[in-house]
GUZA-514156 format. One record per residue (C-alpha): residue number from 1; residue in one letter; z negated, y, x negated. Coordinates in steps of 0.05 Angstrom, whole numbers, plus 5000, padded with zeros to 4 digits. Layout:
N
REC seq type   c3   c2   c1
REC NUM    a    Z    Y    X
...
***
This chain:
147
REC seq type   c3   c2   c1
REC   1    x 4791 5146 4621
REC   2    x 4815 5083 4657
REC   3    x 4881 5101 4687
REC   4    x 4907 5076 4747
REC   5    x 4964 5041 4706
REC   6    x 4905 4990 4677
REC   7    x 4884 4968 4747
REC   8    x 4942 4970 4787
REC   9    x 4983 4909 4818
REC  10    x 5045 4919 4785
REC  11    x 5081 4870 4831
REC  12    x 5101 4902 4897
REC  13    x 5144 4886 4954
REC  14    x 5191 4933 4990
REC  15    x 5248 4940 5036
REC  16    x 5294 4996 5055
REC  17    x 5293 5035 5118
REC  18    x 5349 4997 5156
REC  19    x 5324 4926 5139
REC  20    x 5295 4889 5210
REC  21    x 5225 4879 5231
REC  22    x 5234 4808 5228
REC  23    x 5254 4805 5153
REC  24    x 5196 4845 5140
REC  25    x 5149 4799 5176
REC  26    x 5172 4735 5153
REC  27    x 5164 4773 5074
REC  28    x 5095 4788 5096
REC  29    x 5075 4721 5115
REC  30    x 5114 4681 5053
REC  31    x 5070 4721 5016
REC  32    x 5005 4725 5054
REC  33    x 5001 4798 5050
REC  34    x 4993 4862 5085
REC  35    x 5034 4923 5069
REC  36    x 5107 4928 5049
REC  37    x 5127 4988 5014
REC  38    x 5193 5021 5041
REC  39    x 5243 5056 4989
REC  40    x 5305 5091 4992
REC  41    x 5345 5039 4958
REC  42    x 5320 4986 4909
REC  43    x 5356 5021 4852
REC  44    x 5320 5082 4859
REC  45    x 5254 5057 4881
REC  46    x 5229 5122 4914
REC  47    x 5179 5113 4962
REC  48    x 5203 5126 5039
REC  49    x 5145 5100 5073
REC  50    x 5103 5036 5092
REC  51    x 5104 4982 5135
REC  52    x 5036 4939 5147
REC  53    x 5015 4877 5187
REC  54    x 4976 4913 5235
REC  55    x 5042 4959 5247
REC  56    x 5073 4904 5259
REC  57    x 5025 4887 5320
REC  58    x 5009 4952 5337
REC  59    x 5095 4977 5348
REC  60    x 5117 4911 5358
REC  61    x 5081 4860 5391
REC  62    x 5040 4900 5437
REC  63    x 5097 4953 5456
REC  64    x 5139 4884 5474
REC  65    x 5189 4902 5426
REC  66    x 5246 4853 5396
REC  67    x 5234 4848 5325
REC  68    x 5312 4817 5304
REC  69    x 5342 4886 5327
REC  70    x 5280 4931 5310
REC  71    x 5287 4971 5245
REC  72    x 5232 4980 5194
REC  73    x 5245 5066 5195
REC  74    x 5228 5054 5276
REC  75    x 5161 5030 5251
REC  76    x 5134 5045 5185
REC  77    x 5093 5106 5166
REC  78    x 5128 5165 5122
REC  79    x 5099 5215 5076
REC  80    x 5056 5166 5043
REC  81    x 4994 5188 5007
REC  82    x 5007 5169 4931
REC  83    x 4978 5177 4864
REC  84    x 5009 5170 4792
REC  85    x 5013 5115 4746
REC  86    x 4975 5158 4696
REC  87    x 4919 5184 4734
REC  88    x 4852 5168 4733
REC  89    x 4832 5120 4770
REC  90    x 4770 5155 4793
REC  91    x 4836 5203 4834
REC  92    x 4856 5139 4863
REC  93    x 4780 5120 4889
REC  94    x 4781 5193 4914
REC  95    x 4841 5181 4949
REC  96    x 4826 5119 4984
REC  97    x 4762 5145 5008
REC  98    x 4787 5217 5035
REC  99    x 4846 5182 5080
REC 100    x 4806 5117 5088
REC 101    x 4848 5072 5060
REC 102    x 4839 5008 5017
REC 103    x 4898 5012 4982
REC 104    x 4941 5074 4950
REC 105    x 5010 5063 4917
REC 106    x 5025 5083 4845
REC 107    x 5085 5124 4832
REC 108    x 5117 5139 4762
REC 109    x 5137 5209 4744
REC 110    x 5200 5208 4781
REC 111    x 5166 5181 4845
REC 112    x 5183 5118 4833
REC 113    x 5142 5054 4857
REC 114    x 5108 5022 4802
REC 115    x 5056 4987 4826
REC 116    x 4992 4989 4878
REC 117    x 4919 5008 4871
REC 118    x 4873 4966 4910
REC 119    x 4791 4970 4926
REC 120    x 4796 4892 4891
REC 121    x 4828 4914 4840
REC 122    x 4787 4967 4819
REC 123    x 4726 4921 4839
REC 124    x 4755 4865 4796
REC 125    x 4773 4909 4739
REC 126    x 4708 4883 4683
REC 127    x 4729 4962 4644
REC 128    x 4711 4995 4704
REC 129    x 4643 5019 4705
REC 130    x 4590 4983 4743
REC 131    x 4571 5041 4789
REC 132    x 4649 5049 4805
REC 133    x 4648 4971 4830
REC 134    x 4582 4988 4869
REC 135    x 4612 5059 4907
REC 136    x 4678 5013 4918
REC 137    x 4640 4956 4955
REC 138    x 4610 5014 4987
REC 139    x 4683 5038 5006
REC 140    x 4706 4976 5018
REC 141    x 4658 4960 5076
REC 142    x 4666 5023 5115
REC 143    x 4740 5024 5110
REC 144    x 4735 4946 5140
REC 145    x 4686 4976 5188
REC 146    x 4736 5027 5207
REC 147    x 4790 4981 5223
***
């Protein structure tokens, strides 16, 4: 069993709840990414939500909003779909393709972030079986289609 520990992005970026828009954009573009993964406190790590690029446009920029004095909590999405850092990966794949999404995060036992499961990664991934890599193309397409 390939877990989802083995093909997950263990780095991750987050910010808390009360942290602006603005900070959040200018991490997203240091790091040419897309989502930002909001937690309680950094100490703790628990997952409160997420904050994306496309939030960003969607609740800021096109609702003419200031993002110095708008707060992440005012724009990111709660309750999270997750899975485990010990789950199969297969649950992950599963995951990503009942909510549409092209990217899950990976909690530890205590609901802790601990990393991110991508379509690339799992794609990428040369222990992953070859038909997995072909459905996730597959996956990959429609959920780009989608968006």
């Amino acid at each position: 069993m390939i877990r989802c520990s083995d093909v997950m992005t263990n780095e991750t970026l987050s910010c808390l709840p009360g942290d602006s828009v603005e900070q959040v954009a200018q991490l997203l573009g240091l790091r040419g990414i897309g989502p930002v993964l909001v937690v309680e406190d950094h100490q703790t790590r628990k997952l409160a939500g997420i904050v994306t690029d496309r939030d960003l446009v969607q609740k800021i920029l096109a609702e003419g909003r200031d993002s110095k004095t708008t707060l992440v909590a005012e724009v990111m999405t709660a309750g999270v779909v997750t899975v485990r850092d010990n789950d199969d990966v297969q649950k992950a794949l599963d995951t990503m393709i009942d909510q549409q999404l092209r990217r899950v995060p990976v909690v530890d036992s205590e609901s802790r972030i601990v990393g991110m499961v991508a379509l690339t990664d799992v794609a990428q991934d040369p222990s992953v079986p070859q038909e997995t890599t072909a459905l996730v193309k597959v996956i990959h397409q429609a959920a780009s289609a989608a968006q």
